[in-house]
C-alpha positions in Angstrom: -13.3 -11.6 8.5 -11.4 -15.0 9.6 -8.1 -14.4 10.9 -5.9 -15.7 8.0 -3.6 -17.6 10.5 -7.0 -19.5 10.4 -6.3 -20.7 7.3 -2.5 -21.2 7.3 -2.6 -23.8 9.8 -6.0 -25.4 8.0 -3.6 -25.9 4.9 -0.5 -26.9 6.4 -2.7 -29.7 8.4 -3.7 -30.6 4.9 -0.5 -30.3 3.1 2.1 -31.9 6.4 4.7 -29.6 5.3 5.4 -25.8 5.8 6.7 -25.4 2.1 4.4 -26.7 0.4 1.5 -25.0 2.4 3.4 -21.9 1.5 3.3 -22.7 -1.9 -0.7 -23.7 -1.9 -1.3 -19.9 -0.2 1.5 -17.7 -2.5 3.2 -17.3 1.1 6.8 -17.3 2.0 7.8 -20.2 3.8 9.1 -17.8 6.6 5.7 -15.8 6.7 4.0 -19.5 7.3 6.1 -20.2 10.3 5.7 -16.4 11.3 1.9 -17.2 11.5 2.1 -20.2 13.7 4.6 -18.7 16.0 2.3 -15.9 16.6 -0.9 -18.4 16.6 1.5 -20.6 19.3 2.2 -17.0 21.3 -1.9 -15.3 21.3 -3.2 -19.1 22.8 0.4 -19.8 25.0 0.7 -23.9 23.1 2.7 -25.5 21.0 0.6 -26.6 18.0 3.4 -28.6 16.2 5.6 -30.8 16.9 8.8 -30.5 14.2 10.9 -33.6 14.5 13.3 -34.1 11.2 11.2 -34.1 8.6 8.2 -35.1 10.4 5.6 -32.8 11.5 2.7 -33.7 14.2 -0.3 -31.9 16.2 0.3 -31.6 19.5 -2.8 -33.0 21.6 -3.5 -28.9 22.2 -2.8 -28.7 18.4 -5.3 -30.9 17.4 -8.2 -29.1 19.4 -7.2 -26.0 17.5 -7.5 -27.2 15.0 -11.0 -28.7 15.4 -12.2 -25.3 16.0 -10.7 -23.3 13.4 -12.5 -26.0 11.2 -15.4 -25.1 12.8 -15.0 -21.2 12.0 -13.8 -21.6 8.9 -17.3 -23.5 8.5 -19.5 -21.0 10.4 -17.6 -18.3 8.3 -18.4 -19.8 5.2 -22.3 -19.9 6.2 -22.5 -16.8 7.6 -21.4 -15.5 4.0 
């Protein structure tokens, strides 16, 4: 089974916004950030950069991401 923090930071890279990813997945906003903090911790980067308003991949952040695209793709096949 793919890690659901897999798919948190999928949808908040499609959605640019915490909230509204939260929304998308019937998450709390708090239990969004919760999963990134603990994604951040387990691989020791920042993923995000959070500047008023505005939210950004780090470079880190944007390798990440390309692989938990590519799980979430492998996943998918392998079911």
């Amino acid at each position: 089974m793919l890690d659901p923090k897999i798919d948190t930071l999928l949808m908040i890279c499609e959605m640019k916004n915490f909230t509204k990813a939260a929304k998308k997945l019937s998450l709390t906003q708090p239990a969004v950030s919760h999963h990134i903090n603990q994604l951040e911790k387990e691989l020791d980067v920042k993923i995000f950069n959070r500047k008023r308003g505005q939210l950004s991949l780090t470079s880190e952040g944007e390798t990440i991401v390309m692989y938990a695209k590519r799980m979430k793709s492998i996943y998918a096949k392998m079911k």
